[in-house]
NULUM-307027 format. One record per residue: x, y, z of N, C-alpha, C in turn; residue number from 0. Coordinates in nm, 2 decimals, always signed. Example, Ala and Ser with C-alpha at 12.3 -4.5 7.8 and 13.67 -1.06 7.14 Angstrom:
+--------+--------+--------+--------+--------+--------+--------+--------+--------+-----+
!    n.x !    n.y !    n.z !   ca.x !   ca.y !   ca.z !    c.x !    c.y !    c.z !   k !
+--------+--------+--------+--------+--------+--------+--------+--------+--------+-----+
!  +1.32 !  -0.57 !  +0.78 !  +1.23 !  -0.45 !  +0.78 !  +1.32 !  -0.33 !  +0.78 !   0 !
!  +1.28 !  -0.22 !  +0.71 !  +1.37 !  -0.11 !  +0.71 !  +1.29 !  +0.00 !  +0.79 !   1 !
+--------+--------+--------+--------+--------+--------+--------+--------+--------+-----+
This chain:
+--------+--------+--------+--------+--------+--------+--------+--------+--------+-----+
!    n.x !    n.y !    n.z !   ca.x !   ca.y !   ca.z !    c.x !    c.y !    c.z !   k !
+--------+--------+--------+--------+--------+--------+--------+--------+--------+-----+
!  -0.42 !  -1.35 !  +1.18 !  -0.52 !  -1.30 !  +1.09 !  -0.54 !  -1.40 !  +0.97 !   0 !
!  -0.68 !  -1.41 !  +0.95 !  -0.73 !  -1.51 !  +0.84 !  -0.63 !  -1.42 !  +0.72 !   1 !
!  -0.62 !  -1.52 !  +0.55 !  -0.59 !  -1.45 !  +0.43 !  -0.64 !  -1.39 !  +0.41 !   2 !
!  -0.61 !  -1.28 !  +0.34 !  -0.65 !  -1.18 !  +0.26 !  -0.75 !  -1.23 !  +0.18 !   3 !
!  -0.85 !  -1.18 !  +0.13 !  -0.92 !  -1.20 !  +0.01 !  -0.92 !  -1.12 !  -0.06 !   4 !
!  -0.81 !  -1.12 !  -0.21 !  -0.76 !  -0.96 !  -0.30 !  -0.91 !  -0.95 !  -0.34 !   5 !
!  -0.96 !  -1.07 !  -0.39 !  -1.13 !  -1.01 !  -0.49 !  -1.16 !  -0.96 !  -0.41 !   6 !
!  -1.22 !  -0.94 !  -0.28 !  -1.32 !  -0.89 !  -0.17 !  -1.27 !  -0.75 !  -0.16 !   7 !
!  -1.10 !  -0.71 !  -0.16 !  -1.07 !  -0.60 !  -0.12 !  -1.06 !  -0.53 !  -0.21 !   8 !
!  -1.08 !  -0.57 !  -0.36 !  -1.12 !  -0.55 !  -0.48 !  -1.21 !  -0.44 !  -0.50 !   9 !
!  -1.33 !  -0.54 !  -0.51 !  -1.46 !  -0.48 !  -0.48 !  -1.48 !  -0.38 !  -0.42 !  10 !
!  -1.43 !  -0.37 !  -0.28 !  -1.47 !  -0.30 !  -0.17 !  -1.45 !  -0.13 !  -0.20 !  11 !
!  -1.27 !  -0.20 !  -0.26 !  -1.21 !  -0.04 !  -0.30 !  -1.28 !  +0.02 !  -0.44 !  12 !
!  -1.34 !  -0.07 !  -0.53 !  -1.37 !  -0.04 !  -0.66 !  -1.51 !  +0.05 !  -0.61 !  13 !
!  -1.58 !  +0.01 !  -0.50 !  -1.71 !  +0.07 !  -0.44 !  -1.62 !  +0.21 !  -0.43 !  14 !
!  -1.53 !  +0.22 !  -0.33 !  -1.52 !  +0.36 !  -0.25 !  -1.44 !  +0.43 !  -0.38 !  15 !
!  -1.40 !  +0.39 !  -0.50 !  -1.35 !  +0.44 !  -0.64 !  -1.18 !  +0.42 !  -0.62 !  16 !
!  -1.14 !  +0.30 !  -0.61 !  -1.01 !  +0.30 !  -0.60 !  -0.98 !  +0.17 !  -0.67 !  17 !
!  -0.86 !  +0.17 !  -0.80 !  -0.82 !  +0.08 !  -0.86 !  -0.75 !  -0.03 !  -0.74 !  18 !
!  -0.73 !  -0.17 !  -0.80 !  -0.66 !  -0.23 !  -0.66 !  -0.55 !  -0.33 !  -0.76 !  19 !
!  -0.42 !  -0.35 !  -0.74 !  -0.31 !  -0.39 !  -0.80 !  -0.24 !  -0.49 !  -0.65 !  20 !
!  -0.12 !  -0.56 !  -0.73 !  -0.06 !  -0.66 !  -0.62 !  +0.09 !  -0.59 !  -0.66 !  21 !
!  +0.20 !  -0.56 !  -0.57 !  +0.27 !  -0.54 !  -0.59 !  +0.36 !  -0.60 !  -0.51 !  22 !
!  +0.49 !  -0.69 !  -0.56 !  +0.59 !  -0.78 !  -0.46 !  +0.69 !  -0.69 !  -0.44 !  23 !
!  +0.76 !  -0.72 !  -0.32 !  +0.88 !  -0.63 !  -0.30 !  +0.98 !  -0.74 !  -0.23 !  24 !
!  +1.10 !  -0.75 !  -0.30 !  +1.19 !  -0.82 !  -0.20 !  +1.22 !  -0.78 !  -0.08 !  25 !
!  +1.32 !  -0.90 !  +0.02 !  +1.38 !  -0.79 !  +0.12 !  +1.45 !  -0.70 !  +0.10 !  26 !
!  +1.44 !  -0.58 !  +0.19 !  +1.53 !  -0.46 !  +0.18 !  +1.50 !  -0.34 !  +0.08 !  27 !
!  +1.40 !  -0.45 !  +0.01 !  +1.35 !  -0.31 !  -0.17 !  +1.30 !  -0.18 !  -0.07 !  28 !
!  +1.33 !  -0.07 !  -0.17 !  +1.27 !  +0.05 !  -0.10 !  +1.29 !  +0.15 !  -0.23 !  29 !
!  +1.16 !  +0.21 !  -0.21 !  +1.07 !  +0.34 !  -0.32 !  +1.10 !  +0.46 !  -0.23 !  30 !
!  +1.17 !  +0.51 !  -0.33 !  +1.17 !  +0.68 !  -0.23 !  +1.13 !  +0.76 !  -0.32 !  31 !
!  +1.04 !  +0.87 !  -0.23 !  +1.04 !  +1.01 !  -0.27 !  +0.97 !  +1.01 !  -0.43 !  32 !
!  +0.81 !  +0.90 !  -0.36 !  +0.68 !  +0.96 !  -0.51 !  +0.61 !  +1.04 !  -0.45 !  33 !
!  +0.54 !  +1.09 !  -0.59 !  +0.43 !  +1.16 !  -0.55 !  +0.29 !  +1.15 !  -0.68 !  34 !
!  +0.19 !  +1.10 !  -0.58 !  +0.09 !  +1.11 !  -0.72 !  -0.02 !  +1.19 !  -0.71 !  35 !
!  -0.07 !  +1.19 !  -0.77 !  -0.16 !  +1.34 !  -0.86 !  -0.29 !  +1.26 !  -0.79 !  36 !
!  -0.28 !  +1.15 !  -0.72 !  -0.44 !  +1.11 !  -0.70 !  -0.40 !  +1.05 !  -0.57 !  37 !
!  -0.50 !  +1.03 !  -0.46 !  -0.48 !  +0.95 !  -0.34 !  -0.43 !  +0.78 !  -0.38 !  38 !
!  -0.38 !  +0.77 !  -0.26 !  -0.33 !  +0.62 !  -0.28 !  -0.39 !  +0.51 !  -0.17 !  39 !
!  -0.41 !  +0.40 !  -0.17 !  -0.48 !  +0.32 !  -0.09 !  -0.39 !  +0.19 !  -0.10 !  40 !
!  -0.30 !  +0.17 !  +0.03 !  -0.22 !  +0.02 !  +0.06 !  -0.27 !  -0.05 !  +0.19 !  41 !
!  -0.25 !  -0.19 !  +0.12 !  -0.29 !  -0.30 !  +0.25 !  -0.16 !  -0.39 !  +0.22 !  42 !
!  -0.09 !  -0.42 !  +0.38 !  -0.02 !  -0.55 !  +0.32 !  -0.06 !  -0.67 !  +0.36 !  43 !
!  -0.03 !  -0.75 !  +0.25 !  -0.12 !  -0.92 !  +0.24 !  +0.00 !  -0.99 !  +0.31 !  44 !
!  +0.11 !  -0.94 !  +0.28 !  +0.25 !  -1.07 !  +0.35 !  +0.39 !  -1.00 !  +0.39 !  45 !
!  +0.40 !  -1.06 !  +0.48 !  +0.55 !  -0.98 !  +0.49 !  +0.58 !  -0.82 !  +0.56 !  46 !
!  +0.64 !  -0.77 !  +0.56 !  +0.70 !  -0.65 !  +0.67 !  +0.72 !  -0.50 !  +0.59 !  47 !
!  +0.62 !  -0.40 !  +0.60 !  +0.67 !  -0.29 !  +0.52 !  +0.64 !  -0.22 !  +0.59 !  48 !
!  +0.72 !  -0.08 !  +0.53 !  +0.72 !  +0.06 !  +0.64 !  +0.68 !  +0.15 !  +0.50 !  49 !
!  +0.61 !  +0.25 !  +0.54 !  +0.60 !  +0.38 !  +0.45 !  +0.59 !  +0.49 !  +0.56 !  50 !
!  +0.65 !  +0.56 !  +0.47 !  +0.69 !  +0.70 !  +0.54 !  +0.64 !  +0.83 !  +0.45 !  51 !
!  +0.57 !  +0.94 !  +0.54 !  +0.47 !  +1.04 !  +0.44 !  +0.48 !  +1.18 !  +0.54 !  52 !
!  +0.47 !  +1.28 !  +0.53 !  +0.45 !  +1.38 !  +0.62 !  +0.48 !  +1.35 !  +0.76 !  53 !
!  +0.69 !  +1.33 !  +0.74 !  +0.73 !  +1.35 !  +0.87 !  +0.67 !  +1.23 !  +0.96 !  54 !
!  +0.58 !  +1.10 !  +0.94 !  +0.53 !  +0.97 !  +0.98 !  +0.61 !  +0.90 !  +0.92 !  55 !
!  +0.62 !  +0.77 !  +1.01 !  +0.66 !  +0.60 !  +0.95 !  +0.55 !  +0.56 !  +1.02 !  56 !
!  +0.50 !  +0.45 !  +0.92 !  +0.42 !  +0.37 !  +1.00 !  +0.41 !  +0.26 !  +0.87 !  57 !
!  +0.38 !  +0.13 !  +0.99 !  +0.40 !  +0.01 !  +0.99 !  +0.28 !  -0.05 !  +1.00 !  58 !
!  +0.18 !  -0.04 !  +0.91 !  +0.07 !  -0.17 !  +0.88 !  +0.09 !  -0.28 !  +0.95 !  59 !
!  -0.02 !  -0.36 !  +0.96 !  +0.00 !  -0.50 !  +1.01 !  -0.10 !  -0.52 !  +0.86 !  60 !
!  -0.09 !  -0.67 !  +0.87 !  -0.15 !  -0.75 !  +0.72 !  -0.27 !  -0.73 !  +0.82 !  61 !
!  -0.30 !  -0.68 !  +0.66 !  -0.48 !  -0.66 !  +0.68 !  -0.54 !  -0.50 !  +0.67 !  62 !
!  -0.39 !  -0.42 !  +0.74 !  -0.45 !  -0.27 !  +0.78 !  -0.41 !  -0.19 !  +0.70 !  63 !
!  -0.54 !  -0.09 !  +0.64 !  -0.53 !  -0.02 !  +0.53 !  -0.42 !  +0.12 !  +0.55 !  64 !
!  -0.39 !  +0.21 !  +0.47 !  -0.34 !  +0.29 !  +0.49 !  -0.32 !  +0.39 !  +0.35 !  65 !
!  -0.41 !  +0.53 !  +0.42 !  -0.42 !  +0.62 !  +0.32 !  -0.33 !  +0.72 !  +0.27 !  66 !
!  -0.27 !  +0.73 !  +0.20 !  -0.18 !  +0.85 !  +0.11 !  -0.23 !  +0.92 !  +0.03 !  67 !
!  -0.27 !  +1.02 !  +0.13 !  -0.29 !  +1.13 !  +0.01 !  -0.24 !  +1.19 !  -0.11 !  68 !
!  -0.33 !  +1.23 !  -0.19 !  -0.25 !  +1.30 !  -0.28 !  -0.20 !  +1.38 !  -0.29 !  69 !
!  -0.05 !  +1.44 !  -0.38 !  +0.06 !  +1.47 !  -0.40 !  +0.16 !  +1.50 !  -0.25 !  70 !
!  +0.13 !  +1.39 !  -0.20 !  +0.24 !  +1.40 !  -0.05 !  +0.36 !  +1.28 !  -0.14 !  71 !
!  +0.47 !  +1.38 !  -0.06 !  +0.63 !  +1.30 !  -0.09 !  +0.62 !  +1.13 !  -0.02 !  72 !
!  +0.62 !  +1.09 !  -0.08 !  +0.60 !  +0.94 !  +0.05 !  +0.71 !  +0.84 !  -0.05 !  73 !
!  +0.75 !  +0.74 !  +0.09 !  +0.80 !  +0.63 !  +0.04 !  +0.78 !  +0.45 !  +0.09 !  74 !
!  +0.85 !  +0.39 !  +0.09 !  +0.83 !  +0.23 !  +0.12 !  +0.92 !  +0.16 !  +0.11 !  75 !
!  +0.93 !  +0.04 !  +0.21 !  +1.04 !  -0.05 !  +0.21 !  +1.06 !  -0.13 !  +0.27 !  76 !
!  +1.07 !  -0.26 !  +0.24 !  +1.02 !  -0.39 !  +0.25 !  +1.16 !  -0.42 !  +0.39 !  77 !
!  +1.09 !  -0.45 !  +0.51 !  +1.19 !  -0.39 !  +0.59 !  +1.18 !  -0.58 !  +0.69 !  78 !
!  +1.13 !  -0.62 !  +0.64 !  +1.16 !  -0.80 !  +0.70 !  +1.26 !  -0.86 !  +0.61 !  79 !
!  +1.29 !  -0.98 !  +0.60 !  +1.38 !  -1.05 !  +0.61 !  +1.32 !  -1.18 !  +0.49 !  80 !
!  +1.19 !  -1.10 !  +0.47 !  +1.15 !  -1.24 !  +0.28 !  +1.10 !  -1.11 !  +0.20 !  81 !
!  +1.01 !  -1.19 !  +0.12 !  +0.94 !  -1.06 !  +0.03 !  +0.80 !  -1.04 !  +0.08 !  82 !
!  +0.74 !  -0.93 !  +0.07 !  +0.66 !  -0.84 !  +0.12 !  +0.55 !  -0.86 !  -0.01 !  83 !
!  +0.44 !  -0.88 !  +0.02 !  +0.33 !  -0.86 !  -0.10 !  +0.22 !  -0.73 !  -0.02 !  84 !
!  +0.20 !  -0.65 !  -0.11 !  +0.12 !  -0.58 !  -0.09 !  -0.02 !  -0.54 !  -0.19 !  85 !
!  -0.09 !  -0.47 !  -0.19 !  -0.17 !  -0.42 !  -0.26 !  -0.20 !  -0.29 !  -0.26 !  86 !
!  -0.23 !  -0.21 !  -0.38 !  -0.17 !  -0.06 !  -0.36 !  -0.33 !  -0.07 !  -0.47 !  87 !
!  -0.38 !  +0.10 !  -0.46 !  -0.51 !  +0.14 !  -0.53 !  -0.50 !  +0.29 !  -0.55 !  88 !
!  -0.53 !  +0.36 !  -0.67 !  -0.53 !  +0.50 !  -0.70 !  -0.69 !  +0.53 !  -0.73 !  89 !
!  -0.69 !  +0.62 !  -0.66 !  -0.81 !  +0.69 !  -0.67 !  -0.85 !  +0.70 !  -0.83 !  90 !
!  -0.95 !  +0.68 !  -0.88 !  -1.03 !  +0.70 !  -1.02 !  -1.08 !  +0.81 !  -1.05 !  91 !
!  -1.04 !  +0.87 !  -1.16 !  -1.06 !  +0.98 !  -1.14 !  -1.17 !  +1.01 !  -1.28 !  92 !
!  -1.27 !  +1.02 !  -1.29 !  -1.34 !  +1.07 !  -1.42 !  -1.35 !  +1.14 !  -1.50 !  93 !
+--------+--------+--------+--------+--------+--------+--------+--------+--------+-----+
């Protein structure tokens, strides 16, 4: 898969009302057990990550979005062998 373009996926999310951030994770990092008050929106740009949400794991490939709803228990973790870059987006709420 070609690079990510963060501006383009930017935009895209800022259309459908979703903030868009970069977040690094080393190997092995892992987030357990959030929950947020608004939907969530992840892509990963590099590297190997798992999230887990309603009794699912699933495993993105770079490039493939993946939605988390709001107030579901979910977690994440950088589950390759470098660091993991991702991009994460919360629903806007007015």
């Amino acid at each position: 898969m070609s690079e990510i373009n963060r501006e383009k996926v930017a935009k895209e999310w800022l259309k459908r009302g979703f903030t868009c951030d970069l977040w690094v994770d080393p190997p092995g990092k892992r987030w357990v057990n959030f929950v947020h008050e608004v939907d969530e929106v992840v892509m990963v740009i590099e590297g190997d990550m798992q999230f887990e949400f309603e009794g699912q794991v699933h495993h993105p490939e770079v490039g493939e979005e993946l939605l988390i709803p709001a107030m579901i228990v979910h977690s994440s973790q950088n589950i390759g062998s470098s660091k993991a870059l991702w991009l994460y987006g919360y629903r806007i709420i007015h």
